[in-house]
C-alpha positions, -999 to 999 in steps of 0.1 A, spaced: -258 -491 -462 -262 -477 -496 -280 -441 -502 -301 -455 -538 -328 -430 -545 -321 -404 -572 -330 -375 -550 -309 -388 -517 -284 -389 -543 -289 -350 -554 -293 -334 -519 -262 -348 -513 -241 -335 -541 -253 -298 -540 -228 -293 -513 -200 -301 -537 -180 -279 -558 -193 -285 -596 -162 -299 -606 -160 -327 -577 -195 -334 -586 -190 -350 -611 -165 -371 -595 -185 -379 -571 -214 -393 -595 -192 -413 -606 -185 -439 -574 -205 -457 -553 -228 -438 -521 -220 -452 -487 -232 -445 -452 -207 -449 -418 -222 -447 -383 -198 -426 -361 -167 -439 -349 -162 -462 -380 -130 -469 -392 -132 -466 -432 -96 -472 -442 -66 -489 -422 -33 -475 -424 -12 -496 -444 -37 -517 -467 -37 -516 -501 -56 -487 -518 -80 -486 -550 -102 -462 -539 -109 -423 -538 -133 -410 -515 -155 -380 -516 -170 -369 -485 -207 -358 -489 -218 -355 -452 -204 -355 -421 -164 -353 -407 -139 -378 -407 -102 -376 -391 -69 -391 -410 -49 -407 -383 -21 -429 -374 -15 -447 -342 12 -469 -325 15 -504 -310 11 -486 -276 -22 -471 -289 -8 -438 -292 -23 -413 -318 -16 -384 -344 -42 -368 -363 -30 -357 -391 -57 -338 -406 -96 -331 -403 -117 -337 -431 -148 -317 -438 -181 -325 -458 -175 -311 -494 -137 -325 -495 -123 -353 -506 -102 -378 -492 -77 -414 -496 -59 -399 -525 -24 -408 -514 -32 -446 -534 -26 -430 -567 18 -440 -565 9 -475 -559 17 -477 -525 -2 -489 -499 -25 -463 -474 0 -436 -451 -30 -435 -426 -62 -449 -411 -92 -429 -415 -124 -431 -390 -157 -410 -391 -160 -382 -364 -197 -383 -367 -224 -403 -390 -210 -398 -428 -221 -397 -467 -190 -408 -488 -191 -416 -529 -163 -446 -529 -145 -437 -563 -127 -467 -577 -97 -468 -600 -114 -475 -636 -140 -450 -627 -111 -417 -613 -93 -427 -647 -124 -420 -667 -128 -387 -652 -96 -379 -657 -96 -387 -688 -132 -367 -695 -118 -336 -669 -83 -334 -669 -84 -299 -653 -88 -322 -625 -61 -339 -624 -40 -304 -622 -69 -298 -584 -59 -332 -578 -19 -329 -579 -27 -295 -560 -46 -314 -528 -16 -337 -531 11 -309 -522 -13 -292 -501 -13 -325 -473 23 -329 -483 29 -297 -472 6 -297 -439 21 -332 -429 60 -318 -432 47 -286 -410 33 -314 -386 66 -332 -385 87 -299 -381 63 -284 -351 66 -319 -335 102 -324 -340 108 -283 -329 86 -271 -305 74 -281 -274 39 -291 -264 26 -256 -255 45 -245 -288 23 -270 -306 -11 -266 -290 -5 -228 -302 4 -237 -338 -24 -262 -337 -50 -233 -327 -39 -206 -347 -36 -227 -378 -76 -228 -386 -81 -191 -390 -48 -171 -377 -41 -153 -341 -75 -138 -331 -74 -102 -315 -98 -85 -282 -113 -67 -316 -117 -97 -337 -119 -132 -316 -122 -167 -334 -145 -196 -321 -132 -231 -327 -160 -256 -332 -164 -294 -338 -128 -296 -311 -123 -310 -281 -92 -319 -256 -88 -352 -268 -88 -342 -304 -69 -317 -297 -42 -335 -276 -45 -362 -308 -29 -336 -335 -3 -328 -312 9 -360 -296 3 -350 -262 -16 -364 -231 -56 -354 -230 -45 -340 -198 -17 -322 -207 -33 -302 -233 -65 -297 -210 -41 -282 -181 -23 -260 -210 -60 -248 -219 -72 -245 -185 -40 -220 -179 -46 -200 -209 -85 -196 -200 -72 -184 -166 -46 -160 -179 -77 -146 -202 -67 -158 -235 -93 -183 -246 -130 -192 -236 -134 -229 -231 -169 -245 -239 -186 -278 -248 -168 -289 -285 -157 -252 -283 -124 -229 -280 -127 -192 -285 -95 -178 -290 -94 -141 -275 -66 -124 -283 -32 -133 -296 -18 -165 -279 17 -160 -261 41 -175 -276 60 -186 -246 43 -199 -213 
């Protein structure tokens, strides 16, 4: 479904920093009900995709059905990037909840690259930056152990949260959860159930609160 009218269009680019606006102005708007798969790993990619509303997950899965998140896209970010070497998409991307995106195609990124090309320097920058995050996801799954991941996984939103200062997780549950780590929903729910005992976290609908600094052994 396309958003058309000029001031659909508007509320949904306030949320974007001014110099992904313009980006954004650029491509074409598209609605997703939740649950819908907008790219599929391994297809060829011509496309850039802002997100104006809504949360999407990048994701890969194997011929068992098994599945990695990878990352957790926000409203306001942008997403599909990896296209610009040539080679085809490193991972399938479905909509967490009813999403906005402007579909950027290739003539139309060039342009503004060519018009902003302090962009391309934020562009190369959000490269490294999931380059980076996907070798710390290979190292924590290759290194640690389950527990040791579910930690890592926790702590990585905002840091270790203290009895002074606790951190609320929102927008996660088990199966998300058990998702970016490559564990069983019912592994990671027994691991949370333990720590909620041992009065570390709070457990709640969509919710974690961490309450003090996670052990680091269990």
């Amino acid at each position: 479904m396309n958003v058309s009218s000029h001031p659909a269009r508007e509320k949904l680019f306030t949320a974007l920093r001014p110099n992904l606006r313009g980006l954004a102005s650029r491509g074409t708007i598209r609605s997703y009900p939740k649950n819908s798969v907008i790219i599929n790993e391994g297809e060829a990619g011509d496309a850039l995709f802002v997100l104006l509303q809504g949360r999407v997950k990048v994701y890969s899965t194997d011929a068992d059905g098994r599945e990695i998140t990878y990352n957790i896209v926000e409203q306001g970010d942008y997403f599909a990037e990896m296209w610009l070497d040539g080679g085809p998409r490193s991972a399938s991307v479905m909509t967490l909840e009813p999403s906005v995106c402007s579909v950027v195609g290739r003539s139309a990124l060039r342009d503004h690259l060519a018009e902003e090309p302090e962009f391309a320097l934020e562009l190369v920058a959000q490269v490294i930056r999931r380059a980076r995050a996907a070798t710390e996801t290979a190292r924590n799954m290759a290194l640690l152990d389950v527990y040791g991941r579910v930690i890592a996984t926790l702590e990585s939103h905002k840091g270790a949260a203290s009895a002074e200062n606790p951190i609320t997780l929102t927008q996660i549950t088990h199966q998300q959860l058990a998702s970016r780590v490559g564990a069983s929903r019912e592994m990671v729910s027994r691991l949370l159930k333990d720590l909620e005992k041992g009065g570390y976290i709070e457990l709640g609908v969509k919710r974690i609160t961490l309450k003090k600094k996670l052990p680091a052994r269990w």
